[in-house]
C-alpha positions in Angstrom: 0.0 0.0 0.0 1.4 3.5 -1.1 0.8 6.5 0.9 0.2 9.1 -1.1 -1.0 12.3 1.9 -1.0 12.2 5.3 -4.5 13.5 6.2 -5.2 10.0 8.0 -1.8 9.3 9.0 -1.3 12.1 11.9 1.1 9.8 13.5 3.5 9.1 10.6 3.0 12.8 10.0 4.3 13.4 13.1 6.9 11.3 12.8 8.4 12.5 9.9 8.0 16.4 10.8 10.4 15.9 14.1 12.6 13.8 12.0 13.1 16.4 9.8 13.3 19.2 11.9 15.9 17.6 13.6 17.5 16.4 10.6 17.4 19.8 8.5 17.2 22.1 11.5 16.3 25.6 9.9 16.6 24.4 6.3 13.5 22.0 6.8 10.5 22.4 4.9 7.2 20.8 7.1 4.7 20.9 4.5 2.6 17.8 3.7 4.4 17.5 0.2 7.5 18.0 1.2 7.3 15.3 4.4 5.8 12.7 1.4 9.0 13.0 -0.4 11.0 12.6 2.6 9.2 9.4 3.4 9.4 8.2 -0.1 13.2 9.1 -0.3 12.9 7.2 3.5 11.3 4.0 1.8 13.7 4.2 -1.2 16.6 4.0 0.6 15.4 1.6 3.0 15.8 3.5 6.1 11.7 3.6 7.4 13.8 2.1 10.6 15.2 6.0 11.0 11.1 6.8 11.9 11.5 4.6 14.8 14.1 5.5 16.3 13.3 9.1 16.0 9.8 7.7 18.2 11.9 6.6 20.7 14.3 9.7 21.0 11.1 11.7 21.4 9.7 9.6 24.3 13.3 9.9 26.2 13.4 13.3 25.7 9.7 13.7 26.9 9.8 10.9 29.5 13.4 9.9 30.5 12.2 6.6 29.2 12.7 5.0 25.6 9.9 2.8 26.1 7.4 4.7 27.1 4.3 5.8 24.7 
């Protein structure tokens, strides 16, 4: 199954915009076209693995804990 927008993936959305925030810092570009194409360039490269990890950074940031949330 291809995703092709993110209206009814809020999660993944999520996902991707903290990735690349904190990837591109103030270069990044958070719209809903430009996330897609880093999730496709993501999928392409085999690296959907990244979008986990950058869950779990998240919840030890906000929790202390990786495996909460």
């Amino acid at each position: 199954m291809e995703i092709n927008n993110l209206l009814h993936n809020p999660t993944l959305r999520d996902l991707l915009k903290n990735y690349v925030l904190r990837m591109y810092e103030e270069a990044s570009i958070i719209d809903d076209e430009h996330l897609l194409m880093e999730y496709r360039l993501l999928l392409r490269e085999n690296r959907l693995n990244d979008l986990f990890t950058e869950e779990k950074l998240i919840n030890y940031w906000k929790d202390g804990n990786e495996f909460n949330g």
